[in-house]
N, C-alpha and C positions, 0 to 999 in steps of 0.2 A: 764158758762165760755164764755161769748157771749162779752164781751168787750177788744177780742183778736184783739185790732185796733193800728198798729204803729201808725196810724194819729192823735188820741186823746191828743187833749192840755189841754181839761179843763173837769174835772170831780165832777159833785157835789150828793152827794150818801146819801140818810135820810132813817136812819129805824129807827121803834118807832114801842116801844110795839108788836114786834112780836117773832113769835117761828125760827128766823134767829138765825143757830147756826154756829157749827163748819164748814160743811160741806161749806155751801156757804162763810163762810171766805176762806177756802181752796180755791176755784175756782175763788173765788174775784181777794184773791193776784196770784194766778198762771196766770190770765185775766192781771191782772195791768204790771207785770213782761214783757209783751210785746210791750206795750204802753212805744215805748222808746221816744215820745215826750211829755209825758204828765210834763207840768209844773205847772199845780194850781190842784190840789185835796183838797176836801172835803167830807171827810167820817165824818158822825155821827151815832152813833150805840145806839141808850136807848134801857134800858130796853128788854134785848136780848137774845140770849140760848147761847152768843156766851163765851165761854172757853179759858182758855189760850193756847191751841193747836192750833183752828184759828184764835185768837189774835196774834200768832205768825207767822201763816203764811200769816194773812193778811198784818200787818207791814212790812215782808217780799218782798210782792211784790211794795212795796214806793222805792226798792231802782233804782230808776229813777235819770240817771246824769243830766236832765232837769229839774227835779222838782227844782223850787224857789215859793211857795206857799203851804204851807200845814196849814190847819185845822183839825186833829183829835180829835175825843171826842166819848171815849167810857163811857157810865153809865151804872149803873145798869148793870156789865157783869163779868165774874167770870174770866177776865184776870189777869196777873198775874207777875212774874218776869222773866217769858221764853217772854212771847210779850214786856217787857221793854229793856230785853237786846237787842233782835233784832229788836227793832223799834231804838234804837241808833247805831247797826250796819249799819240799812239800810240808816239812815240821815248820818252818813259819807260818803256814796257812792252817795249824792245829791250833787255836786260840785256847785251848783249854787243856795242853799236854801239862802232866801234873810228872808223871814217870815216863821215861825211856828206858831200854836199856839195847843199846843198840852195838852188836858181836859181827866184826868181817875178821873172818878169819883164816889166812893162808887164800887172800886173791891177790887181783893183779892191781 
């Protein structure tokens, strides 16, 4: 939980091919949730341990009223319909998304 930074604008996040699961989704988005300036994020997640528990709460912490850039792309990860709902809960609370481009690719 180390990127508890209000100043952070811009965030670009690659994991590939690791054993990152629920756990560090948890503390991603509890991290992201205080980052009230971040406006361009980029999470990519392949091939991952991660679950639709911290699929949920990592989309959870997006909900930034500065965010206008987002990139998510999860593959290869056993998310699911509890991280879709709240990844559209959390882009209504982005009052200034300008671009998305939001990749779930081969989950559940």
């Amino acid at each position: 939980a180390g990127l508890k930074c209000p100043e952070l604008h811009d965030l670009d996040l690659y994991l590939f091919d690791t054993i990152v699961g629920d756990n560090t989704a948890i503390a991603l988005g509890m991290s992201l949730r205080a980052c009230n300036k971040l406006g361009k994020a980029v999470l990519s997640l392949y091939n991952t341990k991660l679950t639709d528990r911290g699929g949920q709460a990592l989309v959870e912490g997006l909900r930034c009223p500065e965010l206008h850039d987002l990139d998510l792309r999860l593959f290869d990860t056993i998310v699911g319909d509890n991280t879709a709902i709240a990844l559209g809960m959390s882009l209504r609370a982005c009052n200034k998304l300008g671009k998305a481009l939001l990749s779930l690719y081969n989950t559940k």
